[in-house]
C-alpha positions in Angstrom: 48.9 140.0 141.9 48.7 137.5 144.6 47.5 135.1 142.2 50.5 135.7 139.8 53.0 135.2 142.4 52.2 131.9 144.1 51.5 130.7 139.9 54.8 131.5 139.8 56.1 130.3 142.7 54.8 126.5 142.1 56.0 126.6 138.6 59.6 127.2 139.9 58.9 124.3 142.9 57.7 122.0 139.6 61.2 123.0 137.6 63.6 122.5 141.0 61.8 119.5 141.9 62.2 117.9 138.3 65.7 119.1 138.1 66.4 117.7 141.4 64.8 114.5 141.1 66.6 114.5 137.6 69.7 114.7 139.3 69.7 112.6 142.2 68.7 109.8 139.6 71.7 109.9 138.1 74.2 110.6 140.6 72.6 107.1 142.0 72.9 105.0 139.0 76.3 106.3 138.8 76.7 105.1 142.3 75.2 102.0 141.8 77.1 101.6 138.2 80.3 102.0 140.0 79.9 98.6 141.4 81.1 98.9 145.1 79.9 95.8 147.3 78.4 97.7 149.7 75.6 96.3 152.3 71.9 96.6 151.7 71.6 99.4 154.7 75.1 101.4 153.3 72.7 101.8 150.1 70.0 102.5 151.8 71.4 105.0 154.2 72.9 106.8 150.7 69.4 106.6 149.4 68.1 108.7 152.4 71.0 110.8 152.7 70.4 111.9 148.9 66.2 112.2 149.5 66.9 114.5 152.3 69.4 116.6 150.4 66.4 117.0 147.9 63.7 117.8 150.6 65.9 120.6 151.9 67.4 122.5 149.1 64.1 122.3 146.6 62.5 125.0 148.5 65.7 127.4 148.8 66.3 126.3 145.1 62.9 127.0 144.5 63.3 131.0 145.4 66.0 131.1 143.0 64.2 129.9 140.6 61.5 132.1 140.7 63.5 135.3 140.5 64.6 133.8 137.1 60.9 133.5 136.1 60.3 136.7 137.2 63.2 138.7 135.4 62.4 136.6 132.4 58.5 137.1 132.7 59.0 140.9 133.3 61.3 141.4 129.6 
Protein backbone atom coordinates (compact mmCIF):
# COMPACT_ATOMS: atom_id res chain seq x y z
CA UNK A 1 0.00 0.00 0.00
CA UNK A 2 2.90 2.06 0.91
CA UNK A 3 4.38 1.36 -2.24
CA UNK A 4 1.30 2.46 -4.29
CA UNK A 5 1.03 5.70 -2.59
CA UNK A 6 4.41 7.35 -2.81
CA UNK A 7 4.16 5.74 -6.91
CA UNK A 8 1.48 7.90 -6.91
CA UNK A 9 2.61 10.57 -5.26
CA UNK A 10 5.84 11.16 -7.72
CA UNK A 11 3.73 10.65 -10.71
CA UNK A 12 1.50 13.66 -9.59
CA UNK A 13 5.10 15.74 -8.63
CA UNK A 14 6.25 14.63 -12.45
CA UNK A 15 2.58 16.05 -13.91
CA UNK A 16 2.65 19.52 -11.60
CA UNK A 17 6.24 19.97 -12.24
CA UNK A 18 5.79 19.62 -16.20
CA UNK A 19 2.69 21.62 -16.07
CA UNK A 20 4.44 24.21 -14.12
CA UNK A 21 7.56 24.38 -15.89
CA UNK A 22 5.09 24.37 -19.07
CA UNK A 23 3.69 27.38 -17.78
CA UNK A 24 6.17 29.53 -16.54
CA UNK A 25 7.78 29.07 -20.06
CA UNK A 26 5.30 30.72 -21.58
CA UNK A 27 4.20 33.37 -19.40
CA UNK A 28 8.07 34.37 -19.90
CA UNK A 29 8.27 34.36 -23.57
CA UNK A 30 5.22 36.37 -23.43
CA UNK A 31 7.10 38.66 -21.13
CA UNK A 32 9.95 38.80 -23.05
CA UNK A 33 7.75 39.02 -26.51
CA UNK A 34 6.09 42.08 -25.08
CA UNK A 35 9.21 43.99 -25.72
CA UNK A 36 9.62 46.25 -22.53
CA UNK A 37 13.32 47.67 -22.17
CA UNK A 38 13.83 46.50 -19.06
CA UNK A 39 17.45 46.11 -17.36
CA UNK A 40 19.37 42.89 -17.34
CA UNK A 41 18.69 42.46 -13.20
CA UNK A 42 14.68 43.61 -13.76
CA UNK A 43 14.75 40.30 -15.92
CA UNK A 44 16.54 38.52 -13.83
CA UNK A 45 14.75 39.41 -10.60
CA UNK A 46 11.38 38.28 -12.75
CA UNK A 47 13.16 35.08 -13.61
CA UNK A 48 13.61 34.32 -9.92
CA UNK A 49 10.51 35.63 -8.78
CA UNK A 50 8.74 33.14 -11.32
CA UNK A 51 11.28 29.91 -10.23
CA UNK A 52 10.36 30.51 -6.69
CA UNK A 53 6.63 30.64 -7.49
CA UNK A 54 7.25 27.12 -9.02
CA UNK A 55 9.38 25.74 -6.05
CA UNK A 56 6.59 26.64 -3.67
CA UNK A 57 3.29 25.68 -5.22
CA UNK A 58 4.60 22.27 -7.09
CA UNK A 59 4.41 20.45 -3.82
CA UNK A 60 0.87 21.89 -2.68
CA UNK A 61 -0.15 21.44 -6.36
CA UNK A 62 1.31 18.19 -6.23
CA UNK A 63 -1.41 16.91 -3.36
CA UNK A 64 -4.00 18.04 -5.62
CA UNK A 65 -2.96 16.21 -8.03
CA UNK A 66 -2.77 13.11 -6.52
CA UNK A 67 -6.30 13.06 -5.17
CA UNK A 68 -7.20 13.26 -8.89
CA UNK A 69 -5.07 10.15 -9.62
CA UNK A 70 -6.50 8.52 -6.89
CA UNK A 71 -10.33 9.11 -7.60
CA UNK A 72 -9.45 8.28 -11.22
CA UNK A 73 -7.34 5.16 -10.23
CA UNK A 74 -10.03 3.94 -7.71
CA UNK A 75 -13.14 3.97 -10.83
Amino acid sequence: MLQFTVKLYLEALLITALMAFAISVLYILGYMARGQNKTIHQRQNKIFDVMLINFLSIPILSFATLTILIIIRSR
